[in-house]
NUVO-256539 format. One line per 2 residues: their letters; for each residue x, y, z of N, C-alpha, C, CB. Coordinates in nm, 3 decimals. Glycine has a CB too. Example, Ala and Ser with C-alpha at 12.3 -4.5 7.8 and 13.67 -1.06 7.14 Angstrom:
<recs>
AS	1.319,-0.569,0.780,1.230,-0.450,0.780,1.320,-0.330,0.780,1.131,-0.447,0.905 | 1.285,-0.225,0.708,1.367,-0.106,0.714,1.290,0.003,0.787,1.408,-0.060,0.572
</recs>
This chain:
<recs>
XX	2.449,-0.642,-6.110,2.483,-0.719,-5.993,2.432,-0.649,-5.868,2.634,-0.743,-5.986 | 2.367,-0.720,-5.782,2.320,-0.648,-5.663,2.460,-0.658,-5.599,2.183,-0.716,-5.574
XX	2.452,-0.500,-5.546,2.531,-0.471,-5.403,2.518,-0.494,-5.275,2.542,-0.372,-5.383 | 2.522,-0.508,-5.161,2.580,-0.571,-5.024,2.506,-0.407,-5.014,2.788,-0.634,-4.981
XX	2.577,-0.313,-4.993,2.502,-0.193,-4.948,2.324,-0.124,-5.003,2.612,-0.091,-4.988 | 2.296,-0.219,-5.123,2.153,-0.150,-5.132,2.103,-0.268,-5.058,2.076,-0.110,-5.296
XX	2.116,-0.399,-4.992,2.005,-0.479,-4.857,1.965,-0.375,-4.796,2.074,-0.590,-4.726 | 1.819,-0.427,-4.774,1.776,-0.390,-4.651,1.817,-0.367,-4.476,1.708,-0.455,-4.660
XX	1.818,-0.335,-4.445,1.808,-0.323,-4.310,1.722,-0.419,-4.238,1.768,-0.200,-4.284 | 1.702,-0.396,-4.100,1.589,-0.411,-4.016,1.460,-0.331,-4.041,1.632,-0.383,-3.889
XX	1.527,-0.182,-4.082,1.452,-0.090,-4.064,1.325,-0.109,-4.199,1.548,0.045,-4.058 | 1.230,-0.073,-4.158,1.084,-0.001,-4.266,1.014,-0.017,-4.119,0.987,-0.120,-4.450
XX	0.883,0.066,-4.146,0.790,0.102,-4.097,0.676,0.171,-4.169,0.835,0.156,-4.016 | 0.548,0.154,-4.131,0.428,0.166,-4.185,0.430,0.346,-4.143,0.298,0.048,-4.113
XX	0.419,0.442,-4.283,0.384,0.562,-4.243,0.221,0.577,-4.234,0.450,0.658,-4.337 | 0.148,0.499,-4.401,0.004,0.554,-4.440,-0.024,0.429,-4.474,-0.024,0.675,-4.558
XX	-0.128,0.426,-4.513,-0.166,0.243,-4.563,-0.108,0.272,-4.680,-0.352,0.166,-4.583 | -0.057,0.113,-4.701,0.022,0.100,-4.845,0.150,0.175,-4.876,-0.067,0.145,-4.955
XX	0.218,0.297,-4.780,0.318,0.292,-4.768,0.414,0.305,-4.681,0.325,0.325,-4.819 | 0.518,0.228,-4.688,0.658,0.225,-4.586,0.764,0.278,-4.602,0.711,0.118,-4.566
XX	0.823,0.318,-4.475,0.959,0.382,-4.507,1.060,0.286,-4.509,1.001,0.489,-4.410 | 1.167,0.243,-4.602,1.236,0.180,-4.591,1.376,0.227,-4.590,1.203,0.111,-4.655
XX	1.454,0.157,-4.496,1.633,0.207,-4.473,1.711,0.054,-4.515,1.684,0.265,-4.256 | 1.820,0.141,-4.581,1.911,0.049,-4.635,2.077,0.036,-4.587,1.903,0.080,-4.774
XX	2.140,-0.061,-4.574,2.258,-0.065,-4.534,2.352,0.091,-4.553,2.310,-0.186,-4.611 | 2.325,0.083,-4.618,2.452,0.224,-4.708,2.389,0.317,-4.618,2.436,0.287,-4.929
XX	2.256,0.363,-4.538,2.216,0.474,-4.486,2.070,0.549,-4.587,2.361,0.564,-4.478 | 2.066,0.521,-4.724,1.983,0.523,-4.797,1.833,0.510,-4.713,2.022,0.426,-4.893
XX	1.748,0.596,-4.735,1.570,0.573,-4.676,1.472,0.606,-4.814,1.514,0.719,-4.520 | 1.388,0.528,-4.767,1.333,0.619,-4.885,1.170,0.530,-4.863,1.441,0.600,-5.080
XX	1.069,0.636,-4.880,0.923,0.623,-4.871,0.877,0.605,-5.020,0.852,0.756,-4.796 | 0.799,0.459,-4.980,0.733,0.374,-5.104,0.583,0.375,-5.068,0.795,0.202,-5.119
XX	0.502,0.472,-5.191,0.375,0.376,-5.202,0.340,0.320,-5.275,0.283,0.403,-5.190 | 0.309,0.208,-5.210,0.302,0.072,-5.287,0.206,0.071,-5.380,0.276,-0.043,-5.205
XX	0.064,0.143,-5.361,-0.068,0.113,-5.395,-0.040,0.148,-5.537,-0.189,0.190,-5.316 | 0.019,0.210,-5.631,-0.014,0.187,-5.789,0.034,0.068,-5.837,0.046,0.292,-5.883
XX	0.150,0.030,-5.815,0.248,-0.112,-5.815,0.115,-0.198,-5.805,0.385,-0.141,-5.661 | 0.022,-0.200,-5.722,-0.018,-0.348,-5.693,-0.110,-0.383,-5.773,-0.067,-0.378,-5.561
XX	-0.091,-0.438,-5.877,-0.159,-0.444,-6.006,-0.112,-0.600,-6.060,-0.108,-0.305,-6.113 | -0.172,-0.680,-6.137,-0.118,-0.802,-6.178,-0.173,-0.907,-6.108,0.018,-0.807,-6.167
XX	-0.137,-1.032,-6.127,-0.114,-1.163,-6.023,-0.102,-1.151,-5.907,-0.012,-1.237,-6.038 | 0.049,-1.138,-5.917,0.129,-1.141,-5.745,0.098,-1.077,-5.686,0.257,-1.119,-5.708
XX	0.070,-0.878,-5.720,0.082,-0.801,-5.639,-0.063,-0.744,-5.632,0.192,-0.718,-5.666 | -0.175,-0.798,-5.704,-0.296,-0.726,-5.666,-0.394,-0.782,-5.548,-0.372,-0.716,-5.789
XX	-0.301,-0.886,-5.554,-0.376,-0.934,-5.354,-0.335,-0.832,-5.260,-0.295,-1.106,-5.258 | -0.173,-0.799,-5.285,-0.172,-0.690,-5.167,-0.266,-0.555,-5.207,-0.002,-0.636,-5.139
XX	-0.379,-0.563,-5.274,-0.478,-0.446,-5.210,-0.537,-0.427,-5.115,-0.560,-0.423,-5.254 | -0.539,-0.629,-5.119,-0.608,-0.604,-4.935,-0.499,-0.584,-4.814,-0.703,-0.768,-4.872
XX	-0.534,-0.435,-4.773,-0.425,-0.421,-4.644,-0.383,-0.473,-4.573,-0.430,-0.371,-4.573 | -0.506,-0.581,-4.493,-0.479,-0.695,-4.452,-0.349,-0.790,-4.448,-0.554,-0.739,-4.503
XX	-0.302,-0.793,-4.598,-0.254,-0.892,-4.673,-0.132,-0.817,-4.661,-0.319,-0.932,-4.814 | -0.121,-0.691,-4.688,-0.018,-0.555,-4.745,0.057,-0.569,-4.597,-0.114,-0.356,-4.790
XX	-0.019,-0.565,-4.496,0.061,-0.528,-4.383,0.133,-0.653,-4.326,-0.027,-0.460,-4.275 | 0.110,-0.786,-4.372,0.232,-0.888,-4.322,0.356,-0.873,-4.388,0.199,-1.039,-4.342
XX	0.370,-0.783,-4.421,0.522,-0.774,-4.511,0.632,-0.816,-4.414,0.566,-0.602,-4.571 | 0.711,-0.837,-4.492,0.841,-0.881,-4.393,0.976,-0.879,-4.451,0.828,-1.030,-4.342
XX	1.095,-0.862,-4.374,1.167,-0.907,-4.450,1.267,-0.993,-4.433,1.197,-0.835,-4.491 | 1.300,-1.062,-4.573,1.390,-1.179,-4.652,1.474,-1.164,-4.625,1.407,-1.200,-4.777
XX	1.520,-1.250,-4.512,1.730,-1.238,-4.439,1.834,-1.271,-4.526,1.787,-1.363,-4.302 | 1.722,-1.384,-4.642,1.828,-1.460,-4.706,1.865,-1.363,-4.850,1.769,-1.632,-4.740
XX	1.733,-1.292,-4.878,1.736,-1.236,-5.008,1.717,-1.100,-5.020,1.648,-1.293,-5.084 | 1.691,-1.038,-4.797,1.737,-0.880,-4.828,1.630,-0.807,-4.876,1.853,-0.862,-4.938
XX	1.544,-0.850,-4.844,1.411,-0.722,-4.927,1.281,-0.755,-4.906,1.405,-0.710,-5.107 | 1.195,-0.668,-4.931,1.056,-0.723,-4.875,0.998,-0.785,-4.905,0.980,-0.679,-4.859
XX	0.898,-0.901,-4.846,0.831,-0.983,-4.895,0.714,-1.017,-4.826,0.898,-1.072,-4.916 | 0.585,-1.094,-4.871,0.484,-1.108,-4.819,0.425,-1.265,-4.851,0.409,-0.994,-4.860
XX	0.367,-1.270,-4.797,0.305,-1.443,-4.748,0.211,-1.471,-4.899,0.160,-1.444,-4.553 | 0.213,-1.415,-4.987,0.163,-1.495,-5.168,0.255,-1.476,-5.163,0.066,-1.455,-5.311
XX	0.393,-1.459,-5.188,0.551,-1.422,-5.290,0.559,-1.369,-5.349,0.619,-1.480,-5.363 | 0.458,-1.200,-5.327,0.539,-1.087,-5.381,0.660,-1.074,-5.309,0.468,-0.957,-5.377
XX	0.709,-0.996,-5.404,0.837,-0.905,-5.295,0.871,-0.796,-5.449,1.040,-1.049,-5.214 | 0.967,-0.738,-5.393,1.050,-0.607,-5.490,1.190,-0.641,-5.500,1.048,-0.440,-5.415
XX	1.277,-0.620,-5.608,1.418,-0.628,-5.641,1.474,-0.509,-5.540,1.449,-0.604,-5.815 | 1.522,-0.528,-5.394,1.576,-0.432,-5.359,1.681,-0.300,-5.372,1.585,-0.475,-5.316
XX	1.756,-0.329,-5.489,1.780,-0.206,-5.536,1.689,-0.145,-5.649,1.907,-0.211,-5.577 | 1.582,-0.189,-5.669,1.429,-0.136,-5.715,1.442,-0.011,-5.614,1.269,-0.259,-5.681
XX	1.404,-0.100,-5.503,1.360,-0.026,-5.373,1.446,0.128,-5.320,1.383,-0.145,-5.251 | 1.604,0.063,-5.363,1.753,0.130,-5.274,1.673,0.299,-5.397,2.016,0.011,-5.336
XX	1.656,0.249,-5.520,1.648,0.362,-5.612,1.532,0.411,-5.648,1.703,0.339,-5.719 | 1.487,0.391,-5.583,1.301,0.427,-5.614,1.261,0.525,-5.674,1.211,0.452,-5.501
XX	1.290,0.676,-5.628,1.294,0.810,-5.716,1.321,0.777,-5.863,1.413,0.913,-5.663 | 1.448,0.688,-5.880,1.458,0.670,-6.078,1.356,0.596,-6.082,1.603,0.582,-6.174
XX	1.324,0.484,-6.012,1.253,0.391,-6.086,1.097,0.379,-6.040,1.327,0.259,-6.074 | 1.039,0.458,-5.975,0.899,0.490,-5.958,0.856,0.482,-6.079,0.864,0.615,-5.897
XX	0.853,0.580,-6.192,0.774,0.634,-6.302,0.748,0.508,-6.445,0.868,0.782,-6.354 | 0.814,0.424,-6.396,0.878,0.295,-6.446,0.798,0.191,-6.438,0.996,0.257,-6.380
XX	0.801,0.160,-6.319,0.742,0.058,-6.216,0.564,0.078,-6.231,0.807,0.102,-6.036 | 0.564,0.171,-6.225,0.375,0.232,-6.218,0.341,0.207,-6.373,0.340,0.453,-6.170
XX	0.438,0.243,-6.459,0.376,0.269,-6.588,0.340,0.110,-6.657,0.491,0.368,-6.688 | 0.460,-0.003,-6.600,0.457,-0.147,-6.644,0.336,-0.213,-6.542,0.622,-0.226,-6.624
XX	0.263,-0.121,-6.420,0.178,-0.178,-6.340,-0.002,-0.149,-6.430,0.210,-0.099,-6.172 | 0.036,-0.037,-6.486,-0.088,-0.020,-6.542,-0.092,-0.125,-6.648,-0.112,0.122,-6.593
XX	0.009,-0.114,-6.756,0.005,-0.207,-6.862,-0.064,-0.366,-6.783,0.181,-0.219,-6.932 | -0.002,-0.392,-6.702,-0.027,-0.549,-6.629,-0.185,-0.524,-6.593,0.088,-0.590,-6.460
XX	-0.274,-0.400,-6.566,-0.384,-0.400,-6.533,-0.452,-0.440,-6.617,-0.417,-0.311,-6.496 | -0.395,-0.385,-6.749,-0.494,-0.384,-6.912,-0.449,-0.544,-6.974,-0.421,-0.219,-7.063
XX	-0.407,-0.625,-6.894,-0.340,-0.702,-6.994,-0.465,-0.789,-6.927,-0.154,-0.747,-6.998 | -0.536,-0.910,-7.056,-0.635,-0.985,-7.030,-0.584,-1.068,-6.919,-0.683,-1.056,-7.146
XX	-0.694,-1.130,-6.845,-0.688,-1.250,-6.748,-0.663,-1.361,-6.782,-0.785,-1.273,-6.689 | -0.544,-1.483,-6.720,-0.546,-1.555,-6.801,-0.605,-1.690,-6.717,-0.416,-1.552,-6.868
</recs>
């Protein structure tokens, strides 16, 4: 069940291309780069920075999102340190997986 304290904030900001710092209700921050993640369908448009940097965020649903309809499960986001090694490893698989 998502929690009320892992939403987003107002807060992220662009540190490097492709990644942001993001703050969460509870006080939680935490720096995401995005660029192995963006692999697949949804998320390999955001390679183009272009594309990467309209991110925004979802008032209604609390987490980031971008103009194709990626976005991330924000307590993805709230926990990132566990779930980095995770996230990258199911992004490569999605690289190798045929086109359909």
């Amino acid at each position: 069940m998502f929690l009320l304290s892992r939403a987003l904030w107002y807060d992220y900001f662009f540190q490097l291309p492709y990644t942001l710092r993001v703050g969460f209700a509870d006080g939680t921050k935490q720096t995401i780069h995005f660029l192995p993640m963006l692999a697949g369908g949804i998320y390999r448009p955001l390679r183009d920075l272009n594309l990467f940097n309209q991110v925004s965020i979802d008032t209604e649903v609390h987490t980031l999102v971008w103009p194709n309809g990626a976005d991330f499960d924000p307590a993805t986001l709230h926990d990132w340190p566990d779930c980095a090694a995770d996230l990258i490893a199911r992004a490569r698989q999605w690289e190798l997986a045929p086109s359909s």
